[in-house]
DRENGU-322624 format. One record per residue (C-alpha): y, z, x; residue in one letter. Coordinates in steps of 0.1 Angstrom, whole numbers, plus 5000, padded with zeros to 4 digits. Each point is the difference from the previous one (the first is absolute). Layout:
YZXA...
This chain:
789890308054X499050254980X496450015009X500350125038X501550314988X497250094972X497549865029X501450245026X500450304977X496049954983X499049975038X501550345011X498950134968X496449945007X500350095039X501250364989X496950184989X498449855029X502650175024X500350284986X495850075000X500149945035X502750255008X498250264976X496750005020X499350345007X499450045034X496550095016X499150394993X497450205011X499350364984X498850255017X497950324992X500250275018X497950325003X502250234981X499749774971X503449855001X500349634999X502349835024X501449624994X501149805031X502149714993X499649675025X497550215020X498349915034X497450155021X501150095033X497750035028X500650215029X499149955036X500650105034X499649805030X500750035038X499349835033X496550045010X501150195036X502450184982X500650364988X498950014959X503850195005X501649685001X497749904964X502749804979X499450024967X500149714977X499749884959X498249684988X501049964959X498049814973X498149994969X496750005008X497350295010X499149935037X497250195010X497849885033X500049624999X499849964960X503549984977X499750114962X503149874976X500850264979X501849804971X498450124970X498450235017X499050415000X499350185036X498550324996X500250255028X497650315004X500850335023X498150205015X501150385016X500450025035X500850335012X503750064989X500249594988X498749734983X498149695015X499449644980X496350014994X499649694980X502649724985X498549794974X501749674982X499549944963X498949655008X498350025037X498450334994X499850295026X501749885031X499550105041X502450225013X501049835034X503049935024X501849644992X499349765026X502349955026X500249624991X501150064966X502250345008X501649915027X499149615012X502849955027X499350335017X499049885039X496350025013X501250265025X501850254969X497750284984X499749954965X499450384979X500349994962X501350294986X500550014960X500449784970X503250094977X500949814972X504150044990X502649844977X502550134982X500050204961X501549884967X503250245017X500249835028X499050205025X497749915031X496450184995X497050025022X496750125003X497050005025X496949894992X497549975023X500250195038X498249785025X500950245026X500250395005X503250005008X501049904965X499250234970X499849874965X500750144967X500450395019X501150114959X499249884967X503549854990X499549735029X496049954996X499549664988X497149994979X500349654982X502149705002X500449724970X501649705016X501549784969X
């Protein structure tokens, strides 16, 4: 009789540490630099891809625009996890603003700046839709909590980047 309860209490004993390591998991960061050199860290972060699209015979007017999430660089028809990984972005002055003049990976090296395809972006969008990238963001929230942002790549004009130093993003370590 006595040796269900010691069996019971020895089996939540050992069950607890591995609880308890699961819950403390820290969740997935990713630091950014910025050109100012202040450092920003983004709690459960995602990169946000913006697009707009609209009917082929219709007015760009009616453009909706639309968000595809994840964790992995889409750019033209290649994906790049970024676990691990460092993306480093380099501006160049245009006029009154800065353009993206070259990403590179720590692992894959210098990178080509080009739109997502429209199969990985936005793969249900009809035959008959428009498909126009706009920018890549990445967002998550701060260790206070609060909802940040940035832009990091323009793949249109109509979207400016990194206009100031304080939202710039120069470097990006993804632990």
């Amino acid at each position: 009789m006595r040796l269900l309860p010691i069996l019971s209490l020895s089996t939540v004993l050992l069950l607890s540490p591995l609880v308890l390591s699961a819950q403390e998991a820290p969740p997935s960061l990713a630091t950014l630099h910025l050109a100012d050199g202040t450092t920003v860290a983004l709690l459960e972060w995602r990169l946000s891809y913006e697009f707009a699209s609209w009917r082929k015979n219709d007015q760009i007017s009616n453009a909706k625009s639309e968000t595809t999430n994840g964790h992995s660089l889409l750019l033209g028809k290649k994906s790049y996890p970024l676990s691990g990984e460092i993306l480093s972005v380099t501006h160049q002055e245009d006029g009154d603003s800065f353009r993206v003049a070259a990403i590179s990976l720590k692992k894959a090296g210098p990178v080509k700046i080009e739109s997502p395809d429209k199969r990985a972006i936005a793969p249900n969008l009809d035959k008959d839709y428009i498909y126009q990238p706009r920018s890549l963001d990445i967002s998550g929230k701060t260790f206070s909590g609060i909802d940040r942002s940035f832009c990091i790549v323009s793949f249109s004009a109509l979207v400016d980047c990194g206009r100031t130093e304080t939202t710039r993003v120069v470097q990006i370590d993804f632990n």
